[in-house]
C-alpha positions as CSV (number, residue, x, y, z in Angstrom):
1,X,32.8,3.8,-12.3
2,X,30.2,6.5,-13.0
3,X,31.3,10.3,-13.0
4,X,29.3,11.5,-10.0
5,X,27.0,13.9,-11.9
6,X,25.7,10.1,-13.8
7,X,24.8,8.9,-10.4
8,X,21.4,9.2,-8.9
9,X,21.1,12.1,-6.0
10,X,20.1,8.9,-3.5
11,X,21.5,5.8,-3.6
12,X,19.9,2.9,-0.6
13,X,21.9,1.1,1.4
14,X,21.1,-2.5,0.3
15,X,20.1,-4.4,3.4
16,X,17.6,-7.4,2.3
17,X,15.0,-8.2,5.2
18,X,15.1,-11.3,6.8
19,X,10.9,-11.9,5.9
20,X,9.2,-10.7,3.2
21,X,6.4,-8.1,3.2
22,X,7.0,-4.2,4.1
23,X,10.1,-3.1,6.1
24,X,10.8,0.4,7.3
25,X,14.7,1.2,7.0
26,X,16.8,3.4,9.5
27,X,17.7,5.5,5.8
28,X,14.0,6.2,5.6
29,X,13.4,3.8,2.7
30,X,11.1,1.3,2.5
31,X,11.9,-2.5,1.7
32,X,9.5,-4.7,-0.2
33,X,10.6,-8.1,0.0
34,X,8.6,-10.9,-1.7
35,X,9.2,-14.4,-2.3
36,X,7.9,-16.4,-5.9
37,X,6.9,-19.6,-4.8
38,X,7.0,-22.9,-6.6
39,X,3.2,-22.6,-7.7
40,X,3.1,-19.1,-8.4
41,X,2.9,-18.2,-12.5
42,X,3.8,-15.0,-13.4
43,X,0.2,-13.6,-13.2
44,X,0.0,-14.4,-9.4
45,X,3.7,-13.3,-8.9
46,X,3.0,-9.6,-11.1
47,X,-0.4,-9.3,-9.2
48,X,1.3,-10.0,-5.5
49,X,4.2,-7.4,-6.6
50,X,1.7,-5.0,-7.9
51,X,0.1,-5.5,-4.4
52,X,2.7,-5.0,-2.5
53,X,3.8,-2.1,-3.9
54,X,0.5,-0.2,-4.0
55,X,0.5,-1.1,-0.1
56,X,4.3,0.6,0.4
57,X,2.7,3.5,-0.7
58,X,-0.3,3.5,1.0
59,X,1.5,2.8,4.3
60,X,4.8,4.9,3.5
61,X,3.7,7.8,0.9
62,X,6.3,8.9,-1.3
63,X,9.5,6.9,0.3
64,X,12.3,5.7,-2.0
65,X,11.2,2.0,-2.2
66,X,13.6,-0.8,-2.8
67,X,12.5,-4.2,-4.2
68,X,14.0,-7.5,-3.0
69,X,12.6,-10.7,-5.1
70,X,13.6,-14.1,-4.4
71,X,12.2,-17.3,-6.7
72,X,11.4,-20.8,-5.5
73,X,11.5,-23.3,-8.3
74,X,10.9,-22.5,-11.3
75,X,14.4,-23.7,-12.2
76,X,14.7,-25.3,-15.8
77,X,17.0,-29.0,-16.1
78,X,19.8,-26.9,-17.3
79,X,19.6,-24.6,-13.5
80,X,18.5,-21.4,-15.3
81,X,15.0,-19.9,-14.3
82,X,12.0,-20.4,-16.4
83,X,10.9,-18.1,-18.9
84,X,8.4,-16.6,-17.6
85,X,10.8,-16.0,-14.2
86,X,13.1,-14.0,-16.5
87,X,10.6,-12.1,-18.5
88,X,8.9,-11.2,-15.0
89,X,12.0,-9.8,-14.1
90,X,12.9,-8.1,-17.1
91,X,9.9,-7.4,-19.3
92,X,7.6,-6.4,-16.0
93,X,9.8,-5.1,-12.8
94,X,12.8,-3.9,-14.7
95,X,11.2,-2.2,-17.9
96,X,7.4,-1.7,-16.6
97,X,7.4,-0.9,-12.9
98,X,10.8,-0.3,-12.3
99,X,10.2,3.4,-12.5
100,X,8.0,2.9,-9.2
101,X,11.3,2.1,-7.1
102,X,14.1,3.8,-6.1
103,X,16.0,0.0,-6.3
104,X,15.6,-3.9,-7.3
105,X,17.4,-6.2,-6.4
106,X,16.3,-9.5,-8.2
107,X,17.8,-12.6,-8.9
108,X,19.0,-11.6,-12.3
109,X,20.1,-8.2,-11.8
110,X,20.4,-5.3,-8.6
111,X,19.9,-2.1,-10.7
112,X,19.6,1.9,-8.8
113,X,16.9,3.8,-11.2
114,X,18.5,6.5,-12.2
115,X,16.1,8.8,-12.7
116,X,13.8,10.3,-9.5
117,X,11.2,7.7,-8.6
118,X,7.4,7.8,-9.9
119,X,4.7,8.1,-6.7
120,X,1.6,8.1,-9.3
121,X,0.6,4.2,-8.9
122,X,-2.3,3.2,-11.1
123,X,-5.1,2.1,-9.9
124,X,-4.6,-1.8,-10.8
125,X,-3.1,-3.9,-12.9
126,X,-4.2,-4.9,-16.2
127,X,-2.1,-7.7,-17.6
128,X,-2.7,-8.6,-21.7
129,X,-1.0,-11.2,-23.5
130,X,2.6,-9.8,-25.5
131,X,0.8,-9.6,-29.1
132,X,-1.6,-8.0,-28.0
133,X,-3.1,-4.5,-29.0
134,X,-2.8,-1.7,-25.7
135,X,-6.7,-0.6,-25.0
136,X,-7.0,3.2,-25.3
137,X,-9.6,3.9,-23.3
138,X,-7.4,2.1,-20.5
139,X,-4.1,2.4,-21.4
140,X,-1.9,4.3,-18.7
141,X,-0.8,7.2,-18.7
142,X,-3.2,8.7,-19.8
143,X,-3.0,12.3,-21.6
């Protein structure tokens, strides 16, 4: 167990909605629940997230947000999730946006950031393939 002083200051209650979109919590966090369907690729499924999470802070400014993500399909012969399931997980919510909620709780993992949660959304999303070089004039943040 974590010495208190390594625990964040606010830790949610985890209490996944029963229907996705926005939820307002009696803790005065906000759930985002969204759902991956079978014909979503992980464009569509970063976009919809992105989407959802530039509305949560449109409608509820500056509330700790916690993310509930559920997948449909995209379950390989062997029952493990695509690739492009796990990197979306890992690669996008967990090491690109996770710093925009206070909480995930995916399929693979349910992690608490433990560092205060970042309000500054960008504007949109700009998705590039892995090998490719970041833009400077677009690359976010910027200095």
């Amino acid at each position: 167990m974590a010495a208190p002083s390594d625990r964040p200051d606010f830790v949610p209650e985890y209490n996944k909605p029963e229907a996705p979109g926005l939820h307002m919590n009696f803790d005065n966090t906000v759930s985002l629940y969204h759902i991956v369907e079978d014909d979503d690729d992980f464009e569509a499924a970063a976009h919809d997230l992105f989407s959802l999470l530039q509305t949560a802070q449109a409608e509820f400014p500056d509330w700790p947000r916690v993310l509930y993500l559920d997948i449909d399909g995209h379950v390989r012969a062997d029952g493990r999730l695509e690739e492009d399931m796990i990197e979306l997980q890992q690669e996008f919510l967990l090491a690109a946006m996770g710093k925009f909620f206070t909480a995930l709780a995916l399929p693979l993992v349910s992690v608490v950031n433990p560092e205060d949660q970042v309000n500054d959304l960008p504007d949109e999303l700009v998705l590039q393939p892995p090998d490719a070089e970041l833009p400077e004039d677009t690359a976010w943040p910027s200095d």
